[in-house]
The first five atom37 places (N, CA, C, CB, O) and aatype in JSON, in Angstrom:
{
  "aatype": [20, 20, 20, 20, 20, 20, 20, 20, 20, 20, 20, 20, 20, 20, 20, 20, 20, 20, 20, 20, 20, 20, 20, 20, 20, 20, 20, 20, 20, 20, 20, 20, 20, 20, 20, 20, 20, 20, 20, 20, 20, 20, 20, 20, 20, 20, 20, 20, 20, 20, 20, 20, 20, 20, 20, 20, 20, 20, 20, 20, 20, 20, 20, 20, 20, 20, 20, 20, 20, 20, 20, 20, 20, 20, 20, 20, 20, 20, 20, 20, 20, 20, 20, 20, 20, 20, 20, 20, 20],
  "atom_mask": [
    [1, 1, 1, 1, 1],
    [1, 1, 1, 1, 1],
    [1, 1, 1, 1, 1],
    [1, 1, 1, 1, 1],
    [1, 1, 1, 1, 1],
    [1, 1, 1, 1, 1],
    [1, 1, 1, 1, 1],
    [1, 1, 1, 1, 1],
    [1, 1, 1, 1, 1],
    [1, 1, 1, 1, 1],
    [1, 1, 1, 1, 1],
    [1, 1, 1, 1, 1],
    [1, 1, 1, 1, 1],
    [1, 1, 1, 1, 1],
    [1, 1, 1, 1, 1],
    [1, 1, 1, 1, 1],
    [1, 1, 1, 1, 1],
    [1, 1, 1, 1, 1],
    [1, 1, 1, 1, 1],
    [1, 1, 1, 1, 1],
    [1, 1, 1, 1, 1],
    [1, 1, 1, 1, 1],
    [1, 1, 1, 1, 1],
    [1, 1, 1, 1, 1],
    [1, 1, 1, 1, 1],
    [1, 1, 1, 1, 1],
    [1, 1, 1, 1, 1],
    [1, 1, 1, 1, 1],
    [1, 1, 1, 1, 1],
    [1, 1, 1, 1, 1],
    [1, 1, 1, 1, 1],
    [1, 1, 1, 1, 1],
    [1, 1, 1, 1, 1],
    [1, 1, 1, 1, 1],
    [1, 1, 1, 1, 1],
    [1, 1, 1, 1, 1],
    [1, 1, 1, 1, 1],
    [1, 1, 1, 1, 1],
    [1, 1, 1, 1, 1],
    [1, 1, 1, 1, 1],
    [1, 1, 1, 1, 1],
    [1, 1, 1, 1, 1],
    [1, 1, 1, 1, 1],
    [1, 1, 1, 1, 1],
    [1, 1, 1, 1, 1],
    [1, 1, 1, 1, 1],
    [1, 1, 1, 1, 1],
    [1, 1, 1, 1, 1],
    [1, 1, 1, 1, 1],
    [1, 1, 1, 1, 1],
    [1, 1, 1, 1, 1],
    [1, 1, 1, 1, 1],
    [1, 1, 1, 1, 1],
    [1, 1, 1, 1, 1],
    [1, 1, 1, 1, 1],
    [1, 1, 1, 1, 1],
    [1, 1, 1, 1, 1],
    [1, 1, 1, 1, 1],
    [1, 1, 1, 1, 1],
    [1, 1, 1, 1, 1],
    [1, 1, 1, 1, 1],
    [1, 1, 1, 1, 1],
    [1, 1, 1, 1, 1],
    [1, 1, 1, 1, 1],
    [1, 1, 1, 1, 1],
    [1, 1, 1, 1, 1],
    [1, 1, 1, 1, 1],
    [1, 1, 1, 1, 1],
    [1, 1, 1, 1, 1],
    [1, 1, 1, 1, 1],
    [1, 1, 1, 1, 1],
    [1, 1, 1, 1, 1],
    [1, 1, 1, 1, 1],
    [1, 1, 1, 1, 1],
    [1, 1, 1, 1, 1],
    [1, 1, 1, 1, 1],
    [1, 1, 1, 1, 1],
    [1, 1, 1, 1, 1],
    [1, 1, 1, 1, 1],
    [1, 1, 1, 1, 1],
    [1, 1, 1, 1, 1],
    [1, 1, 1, 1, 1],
    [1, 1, 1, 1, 1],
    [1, 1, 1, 1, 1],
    [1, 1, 1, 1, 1],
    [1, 1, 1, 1, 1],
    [1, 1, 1, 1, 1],
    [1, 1, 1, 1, 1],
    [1, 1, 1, 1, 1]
  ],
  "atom_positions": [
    [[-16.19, 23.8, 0.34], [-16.29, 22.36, 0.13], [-17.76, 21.96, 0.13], [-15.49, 21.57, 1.22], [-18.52, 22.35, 1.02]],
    [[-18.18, 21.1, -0.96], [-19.65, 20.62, -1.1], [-19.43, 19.33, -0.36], [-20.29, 20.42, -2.74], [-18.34, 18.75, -0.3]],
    [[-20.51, 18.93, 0.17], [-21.14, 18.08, 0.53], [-20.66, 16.5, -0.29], [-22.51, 18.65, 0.37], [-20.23, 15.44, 0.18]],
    [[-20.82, 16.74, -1.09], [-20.48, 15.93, -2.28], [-19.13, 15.17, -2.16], [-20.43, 16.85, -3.5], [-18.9, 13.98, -1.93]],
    [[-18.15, 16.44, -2.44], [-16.56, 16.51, -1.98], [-16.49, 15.56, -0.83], [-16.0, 18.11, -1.46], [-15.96, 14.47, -1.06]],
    [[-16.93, 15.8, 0.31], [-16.78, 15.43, 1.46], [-17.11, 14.14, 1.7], [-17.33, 16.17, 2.16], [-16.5, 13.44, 2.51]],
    [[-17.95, 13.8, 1.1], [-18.24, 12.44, 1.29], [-18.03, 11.31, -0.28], [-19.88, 12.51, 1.88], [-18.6, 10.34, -0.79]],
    [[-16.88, 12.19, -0.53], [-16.39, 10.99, -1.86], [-15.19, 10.9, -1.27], [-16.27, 11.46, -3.74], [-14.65, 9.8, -1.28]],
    [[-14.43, 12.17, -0.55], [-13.46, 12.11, 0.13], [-13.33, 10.81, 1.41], [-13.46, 13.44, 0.54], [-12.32, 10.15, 1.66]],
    [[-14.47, 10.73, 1.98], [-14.58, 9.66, 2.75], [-14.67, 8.49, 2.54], [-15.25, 9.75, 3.27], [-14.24, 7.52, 3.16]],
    [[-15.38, 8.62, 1.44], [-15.59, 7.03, 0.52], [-13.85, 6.59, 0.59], [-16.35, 7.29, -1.72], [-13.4, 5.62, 1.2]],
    [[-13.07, 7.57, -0.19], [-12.07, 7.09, -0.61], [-10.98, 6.68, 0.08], [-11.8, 7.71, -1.3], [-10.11, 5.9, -0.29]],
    [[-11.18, 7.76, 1.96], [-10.74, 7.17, 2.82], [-10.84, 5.73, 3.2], [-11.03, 7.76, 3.5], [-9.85, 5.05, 3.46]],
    [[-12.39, 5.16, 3.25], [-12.94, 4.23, 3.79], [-12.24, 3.12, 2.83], [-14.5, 4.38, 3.87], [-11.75, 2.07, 3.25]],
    [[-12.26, 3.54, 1.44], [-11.84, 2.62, 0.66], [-10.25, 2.26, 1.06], [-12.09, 3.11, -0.76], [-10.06, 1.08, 1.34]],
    [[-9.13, 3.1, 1.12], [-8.02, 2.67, 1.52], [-7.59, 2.54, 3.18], [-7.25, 3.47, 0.84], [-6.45, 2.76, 3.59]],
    [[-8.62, 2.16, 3.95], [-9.05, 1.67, 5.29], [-9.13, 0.23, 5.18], [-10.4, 2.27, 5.76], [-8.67, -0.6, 5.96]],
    [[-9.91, 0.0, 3.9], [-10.49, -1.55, 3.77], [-9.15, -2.41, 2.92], [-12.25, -1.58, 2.64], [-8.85, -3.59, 3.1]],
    [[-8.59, -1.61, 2.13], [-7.65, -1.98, 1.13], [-6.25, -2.26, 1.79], [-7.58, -0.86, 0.05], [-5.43, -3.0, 1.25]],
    [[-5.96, -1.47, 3.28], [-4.67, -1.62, 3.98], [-5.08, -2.77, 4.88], [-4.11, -0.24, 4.79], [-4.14, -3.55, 5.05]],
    [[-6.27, -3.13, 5.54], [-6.51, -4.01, 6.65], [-6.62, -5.5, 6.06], [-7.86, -3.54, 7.45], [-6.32, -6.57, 6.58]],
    [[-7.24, -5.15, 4.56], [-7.86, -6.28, 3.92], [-6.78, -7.59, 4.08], [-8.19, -5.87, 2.29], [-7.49, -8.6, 4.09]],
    [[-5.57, -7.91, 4.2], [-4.56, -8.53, 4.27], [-4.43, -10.18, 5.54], [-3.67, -7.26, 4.54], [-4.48, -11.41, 5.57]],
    [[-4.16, -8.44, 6.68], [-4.2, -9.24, 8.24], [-5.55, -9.6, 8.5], [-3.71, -8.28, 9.59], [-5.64, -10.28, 9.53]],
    [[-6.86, -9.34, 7.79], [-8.16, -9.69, 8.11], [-8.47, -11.18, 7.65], [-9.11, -8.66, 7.47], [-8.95, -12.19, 8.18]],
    [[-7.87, -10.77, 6.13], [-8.08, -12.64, 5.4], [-7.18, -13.27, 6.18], [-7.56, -13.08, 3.5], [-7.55, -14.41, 6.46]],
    [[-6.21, -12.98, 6.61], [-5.2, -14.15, 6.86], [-6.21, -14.22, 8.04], [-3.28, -13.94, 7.1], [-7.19, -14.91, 7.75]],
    [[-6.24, -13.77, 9.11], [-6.59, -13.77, 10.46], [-8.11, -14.9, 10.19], [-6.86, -11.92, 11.14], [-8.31, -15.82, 10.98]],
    [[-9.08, -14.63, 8.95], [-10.09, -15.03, 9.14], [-9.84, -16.84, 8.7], [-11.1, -14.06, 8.36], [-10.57, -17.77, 9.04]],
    [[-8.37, -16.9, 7.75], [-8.32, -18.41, 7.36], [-7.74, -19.17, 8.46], [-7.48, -18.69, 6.07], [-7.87, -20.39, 8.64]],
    [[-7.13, -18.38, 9.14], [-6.41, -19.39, 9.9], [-7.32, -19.35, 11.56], [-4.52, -18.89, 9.95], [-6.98, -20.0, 12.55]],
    [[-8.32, -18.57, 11.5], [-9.33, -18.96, 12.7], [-10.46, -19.72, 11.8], [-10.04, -17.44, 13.69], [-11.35, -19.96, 12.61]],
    [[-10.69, -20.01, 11.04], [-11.26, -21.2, 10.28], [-10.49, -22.57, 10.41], [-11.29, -20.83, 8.79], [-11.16, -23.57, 10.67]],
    [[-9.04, -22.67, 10.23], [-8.47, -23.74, 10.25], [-8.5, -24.1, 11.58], [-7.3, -23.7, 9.67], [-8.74, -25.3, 11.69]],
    [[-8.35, -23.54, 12.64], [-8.16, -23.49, 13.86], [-9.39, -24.39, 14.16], [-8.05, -22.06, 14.46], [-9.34, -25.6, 14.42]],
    [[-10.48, -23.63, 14.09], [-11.76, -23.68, 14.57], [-12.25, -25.34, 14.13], [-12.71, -22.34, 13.85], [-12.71, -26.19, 14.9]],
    [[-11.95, -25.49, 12.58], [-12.16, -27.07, 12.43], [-11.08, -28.14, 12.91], [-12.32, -27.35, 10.95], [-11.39, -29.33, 12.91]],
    [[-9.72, -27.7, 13.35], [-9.42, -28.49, 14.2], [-9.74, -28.98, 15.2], [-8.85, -28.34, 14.38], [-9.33, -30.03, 15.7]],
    [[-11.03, -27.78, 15.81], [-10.8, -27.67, 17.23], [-12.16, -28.85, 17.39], [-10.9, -25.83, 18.03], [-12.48, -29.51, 18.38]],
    [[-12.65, -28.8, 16.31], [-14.08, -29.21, 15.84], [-13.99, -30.86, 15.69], [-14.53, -28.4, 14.27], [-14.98, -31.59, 15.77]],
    [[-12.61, -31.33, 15.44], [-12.65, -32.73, 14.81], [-11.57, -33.14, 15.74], [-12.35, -32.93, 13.07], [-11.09, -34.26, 15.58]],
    [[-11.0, -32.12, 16.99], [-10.52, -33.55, 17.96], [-11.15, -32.94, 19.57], [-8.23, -33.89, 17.98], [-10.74, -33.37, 20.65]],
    [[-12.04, -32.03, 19.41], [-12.89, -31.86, 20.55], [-12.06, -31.15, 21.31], [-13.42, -33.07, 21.21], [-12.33, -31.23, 22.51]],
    [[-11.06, -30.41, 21.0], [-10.33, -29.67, 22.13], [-10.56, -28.04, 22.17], [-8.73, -29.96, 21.97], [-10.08, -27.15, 21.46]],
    [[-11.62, -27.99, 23.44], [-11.62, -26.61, 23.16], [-10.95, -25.52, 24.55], [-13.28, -26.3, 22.78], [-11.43, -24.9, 25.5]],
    [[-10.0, -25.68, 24.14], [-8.86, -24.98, 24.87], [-8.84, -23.01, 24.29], [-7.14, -26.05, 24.29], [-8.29, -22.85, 23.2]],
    [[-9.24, -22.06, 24.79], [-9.39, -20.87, 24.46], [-8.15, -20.39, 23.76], [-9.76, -20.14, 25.57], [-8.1, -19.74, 22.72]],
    [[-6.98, -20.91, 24.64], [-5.72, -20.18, 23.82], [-5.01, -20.87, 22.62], [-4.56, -19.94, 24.81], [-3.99, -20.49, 22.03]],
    [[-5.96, -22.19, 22.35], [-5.68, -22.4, 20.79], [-6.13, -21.58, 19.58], [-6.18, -23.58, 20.47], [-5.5, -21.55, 18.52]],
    [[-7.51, -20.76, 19.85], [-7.94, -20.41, 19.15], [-7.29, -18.98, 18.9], [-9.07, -20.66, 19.38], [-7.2, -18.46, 17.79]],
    [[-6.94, -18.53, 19.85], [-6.13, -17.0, 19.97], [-4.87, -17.13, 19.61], [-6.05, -16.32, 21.43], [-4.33, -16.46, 18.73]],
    [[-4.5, -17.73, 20.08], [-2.79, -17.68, 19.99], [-2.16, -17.65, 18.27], [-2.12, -19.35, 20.86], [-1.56, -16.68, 17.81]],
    [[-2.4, -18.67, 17.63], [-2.36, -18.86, 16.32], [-2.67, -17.46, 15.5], [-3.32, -19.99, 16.02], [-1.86, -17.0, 14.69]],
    [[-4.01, -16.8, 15.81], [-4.68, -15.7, 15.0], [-3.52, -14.83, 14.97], [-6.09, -14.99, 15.64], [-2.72, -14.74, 14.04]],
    [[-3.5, -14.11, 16.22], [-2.24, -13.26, 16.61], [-0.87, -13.12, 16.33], [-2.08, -13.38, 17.56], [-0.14, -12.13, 16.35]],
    [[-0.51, -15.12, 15.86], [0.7, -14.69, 15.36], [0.93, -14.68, 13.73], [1.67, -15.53, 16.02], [1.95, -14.3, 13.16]],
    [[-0.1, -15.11, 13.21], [-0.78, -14.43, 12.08], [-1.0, -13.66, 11.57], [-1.35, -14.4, 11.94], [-0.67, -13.5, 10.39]],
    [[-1.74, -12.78, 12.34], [-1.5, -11.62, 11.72], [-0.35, -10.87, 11.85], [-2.34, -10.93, 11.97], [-0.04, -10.11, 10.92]],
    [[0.53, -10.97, 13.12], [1.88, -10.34, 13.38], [2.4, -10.36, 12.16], [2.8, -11.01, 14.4], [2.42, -9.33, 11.49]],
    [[2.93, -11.58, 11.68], [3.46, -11.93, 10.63], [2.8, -11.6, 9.55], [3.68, -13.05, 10.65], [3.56, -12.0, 8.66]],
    [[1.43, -10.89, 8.79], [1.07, -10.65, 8.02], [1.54, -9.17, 7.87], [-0.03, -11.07, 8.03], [1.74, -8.53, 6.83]],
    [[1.67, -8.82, 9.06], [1.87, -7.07, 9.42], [3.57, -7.0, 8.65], [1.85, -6.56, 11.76], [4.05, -6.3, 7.75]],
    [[4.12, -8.12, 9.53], [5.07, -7.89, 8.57], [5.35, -7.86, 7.27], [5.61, -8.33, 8.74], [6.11, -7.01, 6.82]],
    [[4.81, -8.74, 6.52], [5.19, -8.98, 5.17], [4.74, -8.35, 4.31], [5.04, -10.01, 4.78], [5.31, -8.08, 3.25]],
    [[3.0, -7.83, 4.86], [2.36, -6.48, 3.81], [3.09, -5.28, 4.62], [0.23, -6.23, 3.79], [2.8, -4.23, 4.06]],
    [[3.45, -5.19, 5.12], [3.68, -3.66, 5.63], [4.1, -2.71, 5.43], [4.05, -3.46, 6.28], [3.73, -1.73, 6.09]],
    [[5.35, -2.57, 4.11], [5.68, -2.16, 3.45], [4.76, -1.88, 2.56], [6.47, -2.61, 3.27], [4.34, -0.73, 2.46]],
    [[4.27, -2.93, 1.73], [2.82, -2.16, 0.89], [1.71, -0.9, 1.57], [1.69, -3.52, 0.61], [1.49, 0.3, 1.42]],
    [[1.23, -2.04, 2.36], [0.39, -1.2, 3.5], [0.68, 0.36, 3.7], [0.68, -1.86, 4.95], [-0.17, 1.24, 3.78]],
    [[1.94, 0.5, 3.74], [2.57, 1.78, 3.9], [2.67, 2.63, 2.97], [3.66, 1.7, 4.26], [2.68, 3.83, 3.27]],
    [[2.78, 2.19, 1.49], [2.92, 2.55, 0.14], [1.36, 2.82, -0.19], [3.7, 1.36, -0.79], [0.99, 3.44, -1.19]],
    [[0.6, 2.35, 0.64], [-0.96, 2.65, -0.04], [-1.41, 4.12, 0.53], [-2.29, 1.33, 0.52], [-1.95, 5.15, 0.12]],
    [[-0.68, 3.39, 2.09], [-1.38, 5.27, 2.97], [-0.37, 6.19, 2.47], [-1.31, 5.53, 5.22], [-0.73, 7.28, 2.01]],
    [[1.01, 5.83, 2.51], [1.69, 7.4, 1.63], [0.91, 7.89, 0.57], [3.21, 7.19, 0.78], [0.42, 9.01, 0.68]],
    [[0.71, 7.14, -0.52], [0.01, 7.29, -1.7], [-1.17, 8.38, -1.42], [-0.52, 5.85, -2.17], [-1.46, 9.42, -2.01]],
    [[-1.62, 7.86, -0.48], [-3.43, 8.29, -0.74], [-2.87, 9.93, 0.37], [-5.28, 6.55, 0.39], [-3.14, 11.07, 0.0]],
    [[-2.27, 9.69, 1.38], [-1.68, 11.12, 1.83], [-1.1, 11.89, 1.29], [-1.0, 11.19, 2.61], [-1.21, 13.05, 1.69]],
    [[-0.32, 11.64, 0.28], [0.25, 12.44, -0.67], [-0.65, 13.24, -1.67], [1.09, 11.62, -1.35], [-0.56, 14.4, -2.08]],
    [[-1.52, 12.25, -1.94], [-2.25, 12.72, -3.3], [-3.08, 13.74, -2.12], [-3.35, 11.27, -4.52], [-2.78, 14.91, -2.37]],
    [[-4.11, 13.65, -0.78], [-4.66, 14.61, -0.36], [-3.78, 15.38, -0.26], [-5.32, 14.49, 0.56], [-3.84, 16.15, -1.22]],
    [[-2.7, 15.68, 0.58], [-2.1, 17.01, 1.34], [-1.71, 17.53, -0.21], [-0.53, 16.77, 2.72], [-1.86, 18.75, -0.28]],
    [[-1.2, 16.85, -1.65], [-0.34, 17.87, -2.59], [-1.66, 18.12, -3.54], [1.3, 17.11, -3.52], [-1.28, 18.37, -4.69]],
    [[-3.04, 18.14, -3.41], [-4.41, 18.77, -3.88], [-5.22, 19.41, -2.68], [-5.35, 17.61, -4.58], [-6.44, 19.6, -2.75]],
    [[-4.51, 19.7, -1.68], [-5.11, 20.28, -0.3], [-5.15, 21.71, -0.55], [-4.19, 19.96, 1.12], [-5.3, 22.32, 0.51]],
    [[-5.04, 22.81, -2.01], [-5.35, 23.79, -2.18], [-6.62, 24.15, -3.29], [-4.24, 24.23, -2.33], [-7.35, 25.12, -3.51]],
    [[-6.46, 22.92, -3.79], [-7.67, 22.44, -4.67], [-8.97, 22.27, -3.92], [-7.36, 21.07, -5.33], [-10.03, 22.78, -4.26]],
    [[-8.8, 21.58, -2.98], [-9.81, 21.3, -2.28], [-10.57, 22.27, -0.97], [-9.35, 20.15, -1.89], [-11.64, 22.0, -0.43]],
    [[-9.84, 23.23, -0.71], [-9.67, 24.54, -0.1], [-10.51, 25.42, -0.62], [-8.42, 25.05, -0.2], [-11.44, 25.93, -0.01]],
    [[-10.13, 25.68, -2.04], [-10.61, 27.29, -2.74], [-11.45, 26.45, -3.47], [-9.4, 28.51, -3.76], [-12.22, 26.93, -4.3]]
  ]
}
């Protein structure tokens, strides 16, 4: 294995790292934005407003991509482990 290999291999990890999270991250980041200017325009800054909401946000994002989510890492595991002799010799 070159050098090369190895770190396109990683790229491509990194890439379907960013591509499975990318989901629960936006949601998580709009709705601690919405949060945050609520919290901004009636002065309440109560800690577990800002948490509570995120969390069940993303819960619920987990659910609804998760099935995809799952279809991306099979995908990308499949394609390594069934070229894992290619990449060997």
């Amino acid at each position: 294995m070159s050098s090369e290999f190895v770190i396109g291999l990683a790229g491509q990890a990194l890439y379907v790292v960013l591509k499975a999270s990318a989901p629960m991250l936006g949601i998580g980041l709009i709705v601690g934005l919405i949060v945050s200017i609520f919290q901004a325009t009636t002065q309440i800054q109560e800690q577990t407003l800002a948490f509570v909401p995120k969390i069940v946000a993303v819960f619920v994002a987990v659910l609804v991509f998760g099935p995809w989510i799952l279809n991306v890492l099979v995908d990308f595991t499949s394609r390594l482990l069934g070229n894992l002799a290619s990449y060997i010799g």
